[in-house]
C-alpha positions as CSV (number, residue, x, y, z in Angstrom):
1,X,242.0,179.0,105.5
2,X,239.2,176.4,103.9
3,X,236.0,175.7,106.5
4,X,233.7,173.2,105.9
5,X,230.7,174.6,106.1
6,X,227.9,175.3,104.2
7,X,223.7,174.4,103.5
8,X,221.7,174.7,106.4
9,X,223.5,176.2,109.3
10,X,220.8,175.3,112.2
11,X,220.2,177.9,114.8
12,X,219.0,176.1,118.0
13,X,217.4,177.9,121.0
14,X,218.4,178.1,124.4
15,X,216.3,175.6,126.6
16,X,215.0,176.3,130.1
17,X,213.6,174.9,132.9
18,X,210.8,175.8,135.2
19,X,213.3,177.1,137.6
20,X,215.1,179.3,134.8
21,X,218.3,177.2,134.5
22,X,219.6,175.6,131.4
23,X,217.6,172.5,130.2
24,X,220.4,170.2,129.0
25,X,218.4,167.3,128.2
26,X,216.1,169.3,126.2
27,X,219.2,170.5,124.9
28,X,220.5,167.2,123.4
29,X,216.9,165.9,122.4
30,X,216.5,169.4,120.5
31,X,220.5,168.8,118.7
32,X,220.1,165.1,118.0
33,X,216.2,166.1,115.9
34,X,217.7,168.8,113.3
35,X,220.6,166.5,113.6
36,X,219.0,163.5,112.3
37,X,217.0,165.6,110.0
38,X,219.5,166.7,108.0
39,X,220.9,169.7,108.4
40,X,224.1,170.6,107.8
41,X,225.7,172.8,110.7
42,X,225.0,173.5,114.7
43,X,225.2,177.1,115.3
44,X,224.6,177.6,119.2
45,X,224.5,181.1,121.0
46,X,223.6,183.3,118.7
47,X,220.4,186.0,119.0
48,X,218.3,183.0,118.5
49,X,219.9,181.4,121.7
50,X,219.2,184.4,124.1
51,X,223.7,184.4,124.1
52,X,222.7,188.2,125.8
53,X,220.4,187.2,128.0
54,X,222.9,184.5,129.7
55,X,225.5,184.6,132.6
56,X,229.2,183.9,131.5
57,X,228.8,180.4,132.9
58,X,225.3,179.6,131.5
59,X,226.9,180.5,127.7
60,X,230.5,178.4,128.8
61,X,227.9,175.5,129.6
62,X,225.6,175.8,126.3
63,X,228.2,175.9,124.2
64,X,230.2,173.0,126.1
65,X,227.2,170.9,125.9
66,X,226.3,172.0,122.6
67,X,229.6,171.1,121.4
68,X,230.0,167.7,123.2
69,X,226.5,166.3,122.8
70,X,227.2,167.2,118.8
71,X,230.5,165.7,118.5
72,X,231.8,165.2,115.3
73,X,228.5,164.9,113.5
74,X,228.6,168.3,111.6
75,X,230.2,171.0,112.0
76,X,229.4,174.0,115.1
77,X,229.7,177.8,114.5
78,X,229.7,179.3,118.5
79,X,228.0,182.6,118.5
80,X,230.9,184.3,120.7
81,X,229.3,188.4,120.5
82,X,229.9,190.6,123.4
83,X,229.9,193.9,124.2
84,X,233.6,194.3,124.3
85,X,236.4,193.0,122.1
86,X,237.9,191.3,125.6
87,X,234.5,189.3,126.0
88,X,234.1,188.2,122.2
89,X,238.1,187.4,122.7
90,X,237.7,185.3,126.1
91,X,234.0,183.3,124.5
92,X,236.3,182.7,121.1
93,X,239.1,181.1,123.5
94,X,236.6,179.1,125.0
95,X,234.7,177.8,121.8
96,X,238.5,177.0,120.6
97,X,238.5,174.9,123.5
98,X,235.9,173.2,123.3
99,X,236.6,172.3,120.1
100,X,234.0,174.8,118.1
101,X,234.3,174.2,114.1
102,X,234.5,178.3,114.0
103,X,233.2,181.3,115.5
104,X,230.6,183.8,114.4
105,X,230.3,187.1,116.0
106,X,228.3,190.6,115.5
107,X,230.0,193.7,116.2
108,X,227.7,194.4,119.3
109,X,228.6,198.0,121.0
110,X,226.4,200.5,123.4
111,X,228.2,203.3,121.3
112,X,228.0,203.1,117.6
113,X,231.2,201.8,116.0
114,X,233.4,203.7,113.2
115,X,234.7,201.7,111.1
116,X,237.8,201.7,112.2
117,X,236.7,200.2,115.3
118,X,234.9,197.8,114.0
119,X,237.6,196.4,111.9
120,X,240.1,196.2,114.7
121,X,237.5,194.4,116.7
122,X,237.0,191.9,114.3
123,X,240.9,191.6,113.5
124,X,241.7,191.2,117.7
125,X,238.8,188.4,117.8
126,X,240.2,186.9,114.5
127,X,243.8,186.7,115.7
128,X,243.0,185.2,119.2
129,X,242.4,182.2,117.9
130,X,243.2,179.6,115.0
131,X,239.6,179.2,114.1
132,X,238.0,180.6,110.8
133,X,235.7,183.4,111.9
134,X,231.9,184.7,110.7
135,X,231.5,187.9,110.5
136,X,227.8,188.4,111.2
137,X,226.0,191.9,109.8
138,X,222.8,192.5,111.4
139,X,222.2,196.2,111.5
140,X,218.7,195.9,113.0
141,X,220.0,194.3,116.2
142,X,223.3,196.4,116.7
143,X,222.8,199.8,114.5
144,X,226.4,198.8,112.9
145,X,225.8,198.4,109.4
146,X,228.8,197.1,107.3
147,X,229.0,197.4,103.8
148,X,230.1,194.6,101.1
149,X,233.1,196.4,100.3
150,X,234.0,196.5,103.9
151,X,233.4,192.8,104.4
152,X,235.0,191.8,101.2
153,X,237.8,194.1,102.6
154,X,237.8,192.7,105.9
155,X,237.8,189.0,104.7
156,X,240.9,189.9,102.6
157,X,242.8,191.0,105.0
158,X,242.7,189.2,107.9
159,X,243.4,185.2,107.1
160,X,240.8,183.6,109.7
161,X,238.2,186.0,108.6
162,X,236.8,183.5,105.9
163,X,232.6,183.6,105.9
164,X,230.2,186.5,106.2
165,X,226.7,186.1,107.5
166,X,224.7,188.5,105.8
167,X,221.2,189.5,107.7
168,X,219.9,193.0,106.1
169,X,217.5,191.1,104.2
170,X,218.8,193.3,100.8
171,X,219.6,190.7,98.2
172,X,222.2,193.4,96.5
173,X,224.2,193.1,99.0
174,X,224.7,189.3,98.2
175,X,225.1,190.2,94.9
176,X,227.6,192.5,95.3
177,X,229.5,190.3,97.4
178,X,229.6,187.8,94.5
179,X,230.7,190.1,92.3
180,X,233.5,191.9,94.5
181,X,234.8,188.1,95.4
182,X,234.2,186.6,92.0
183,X,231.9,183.8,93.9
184,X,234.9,183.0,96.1
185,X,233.9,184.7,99.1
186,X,231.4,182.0,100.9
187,X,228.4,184.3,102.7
188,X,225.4,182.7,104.4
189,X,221.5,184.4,104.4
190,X,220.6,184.9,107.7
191,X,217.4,186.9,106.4
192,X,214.7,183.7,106.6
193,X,211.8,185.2,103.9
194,X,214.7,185.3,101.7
195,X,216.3,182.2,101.7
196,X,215.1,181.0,98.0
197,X,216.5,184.3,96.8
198,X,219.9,184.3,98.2
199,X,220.7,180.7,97.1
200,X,219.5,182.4,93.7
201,X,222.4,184.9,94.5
202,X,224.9,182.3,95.7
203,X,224.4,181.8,99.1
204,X,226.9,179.0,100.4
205,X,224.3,178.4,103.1
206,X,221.2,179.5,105.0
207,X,221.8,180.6,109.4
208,X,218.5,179.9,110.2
209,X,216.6,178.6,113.5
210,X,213.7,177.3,111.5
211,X,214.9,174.0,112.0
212,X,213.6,173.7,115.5
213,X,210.5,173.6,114.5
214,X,210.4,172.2,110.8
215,X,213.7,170.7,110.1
216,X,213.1,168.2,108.0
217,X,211.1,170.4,105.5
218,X,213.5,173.1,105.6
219,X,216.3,170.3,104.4
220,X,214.2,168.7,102.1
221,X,213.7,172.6,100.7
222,X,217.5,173.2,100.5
223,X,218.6,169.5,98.7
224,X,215.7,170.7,95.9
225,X,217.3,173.9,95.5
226,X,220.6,172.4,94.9
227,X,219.7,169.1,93.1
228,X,217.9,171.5,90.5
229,X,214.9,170.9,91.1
230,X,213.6,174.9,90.5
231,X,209.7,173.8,89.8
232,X,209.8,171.7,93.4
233,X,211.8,173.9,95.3
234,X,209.3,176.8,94.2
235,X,206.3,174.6,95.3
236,X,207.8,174.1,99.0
237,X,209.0,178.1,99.3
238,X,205.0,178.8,99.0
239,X,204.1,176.6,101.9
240,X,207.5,177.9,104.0
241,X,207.0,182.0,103.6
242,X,204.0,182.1,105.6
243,X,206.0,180.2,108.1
244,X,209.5,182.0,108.2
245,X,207.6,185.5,108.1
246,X,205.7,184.7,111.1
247,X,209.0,183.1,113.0
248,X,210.5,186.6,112.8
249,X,208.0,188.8,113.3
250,X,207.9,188.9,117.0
251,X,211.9,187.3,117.4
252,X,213.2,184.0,117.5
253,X,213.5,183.4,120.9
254,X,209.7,184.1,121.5
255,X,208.3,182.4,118.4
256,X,210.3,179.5,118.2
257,X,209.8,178.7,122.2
258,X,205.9,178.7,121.8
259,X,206.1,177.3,118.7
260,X,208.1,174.1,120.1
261,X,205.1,174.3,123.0
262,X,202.9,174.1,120.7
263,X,203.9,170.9,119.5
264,X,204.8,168.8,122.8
265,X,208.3,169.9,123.2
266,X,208.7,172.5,126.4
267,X,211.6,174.8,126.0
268,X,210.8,176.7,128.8
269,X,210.1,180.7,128.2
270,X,212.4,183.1,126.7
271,X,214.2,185.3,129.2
272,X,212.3,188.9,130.0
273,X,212.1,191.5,129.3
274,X,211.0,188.9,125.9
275,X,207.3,187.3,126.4
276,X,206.0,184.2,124.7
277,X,203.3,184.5,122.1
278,X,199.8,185.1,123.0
279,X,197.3,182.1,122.4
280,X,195.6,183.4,119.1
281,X,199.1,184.0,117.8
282,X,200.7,180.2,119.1
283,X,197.7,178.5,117.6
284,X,198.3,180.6,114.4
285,X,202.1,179.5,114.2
286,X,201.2,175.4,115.1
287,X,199.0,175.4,112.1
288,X,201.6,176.7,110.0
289,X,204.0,174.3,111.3
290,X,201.4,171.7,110.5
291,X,200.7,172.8,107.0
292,X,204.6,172.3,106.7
293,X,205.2,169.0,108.2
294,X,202.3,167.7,106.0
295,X,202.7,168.9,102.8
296,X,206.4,169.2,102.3
């Protein structure tokens, strides 16, 4: 199955309101600016967009408004984790729907998955639905840690299964990816301080939510990496490190909300038990948004 998807895969948060329900025009406002920027893929509903912190109905609504207010622009890769293979099942249906480009999902347990169970919870999601699939590996957020040869694995057998987001922040692992798939096998960096590295190693793309906040540096970053432009693109990855290691250090959904504060655009707060940043630390992140807006 071929997917059209690659470059920067744009990670947008959840918006908000006073009242705690979903902001939909801050929603659309939030799509249409990475949009216009550049980048190159909508990726709604994922740990960026607080998907586990939101009712069934809440995430049906995101991802139909993400979706619709999108269109045909670029492509949309619906976060659809759940707890159970059911739930990841029932949000892939949906996305399907809803018309979703593809689906991307973390094998997110209480109990600590075998292998065994993690592969026939990828292969039900997989063969629910028509859509090509992203397996996500993250083993800091789910304690499931999947090795190359198991993706690589898993991609070959299951024909839906066709992209591998890759989060550990361990370039071997994309390079033994390349190697196992011969460069066929397209896997995304989802680790932002290592973005310039895994392009290095082959990256087809970069999952990343800096985009709120930066977009058009963070395009204008990838289209120097790929135009070969290795002198430029090293220039811009000084100015952006500072930046993406501070967006992760205290998790997206709490960064990147007090960062968008921080420069006239209320998302609301993320959802507790997450708190926003303090003021010493907001005021820290607006002037490294700053130094990136201007200088990039």
């Amino acid at each position: 199955m071929t997917h059209p998807i690659s470059g920067i895969v744009a990670y947008p948060i959840t918006p908000f309101t006073a009242e705690d329900t979903i902001d939909i025009d801050a929603l659309h406002l939030l799509l249409d600016r990475m949009i216009d920027a550049g980048v190159d893929a909508i990726a709604p509903l994922g740990s960026t967009g607080e998907s586990a912190y939101l009712t069934d109905e809440e995430w049906t609504t995101v991802a139909a408004e993400t979706i619709a207010h999108v269109g045909q622009r670029v492509p949309t890769v619906v976060g659809v984790s759940d707890l159970t293979t059911a739930g990841a099942v029932r949000r892939a249906k949906v996305a399907e729907r809803l018309g979703a480009t593809a689906v991307m999902a973390l094998p997110t347990s209480y109990w600590r998955l075998t292998e065994d169970e993690v592969r026939l919870h990828f292969t039900t999601l997989a063969e629910s639905v028509g859509l090509p699939v992203m397996v996500y590996n993250n083993p800091a957020t789910t304690g499931i840690d999947m090795s190359p040869e198991f993706l690589f694995d898993l991609v070959g057998a299951v024909d839906n299964i066709t992209m591998v987001k890759e989060s550990t922040g361990d370039i071997t692992r994309m390079n033994r990816l390349r190697e196992l798939s011969g460069g066929a096998l397209p896997f995304f960096n989802g680790s932002n301080p290592l973005a310039y590295k895994a392009f290095g190693a082959g990256a087809a793309g970069w999952c990343t939510a800096a985009p709120c906040l930066i977009p058009r540096p963070i395009v204008s970053f990838l289209r120097a990496v790929i135009s070969g432009e290795p002198g430029r693109a090293e220039a811009m990855w000084e100015h952006l490190q500072p930046f993406l290691e501070m967006i992760v250090s205290r998790g997206l959904p709490t960064t990147v909300k007090s960062g968008l504060r921080s420069i006239g655009f209320d998302a609301g707060t993320p959802r507790r038990p997450l708190l926003p940043l303090d003021d010493h630390e907001t005021a820290r992140l607006h002037e490294l948004i700053t130094t990136c807006e201007t200088r990039l």
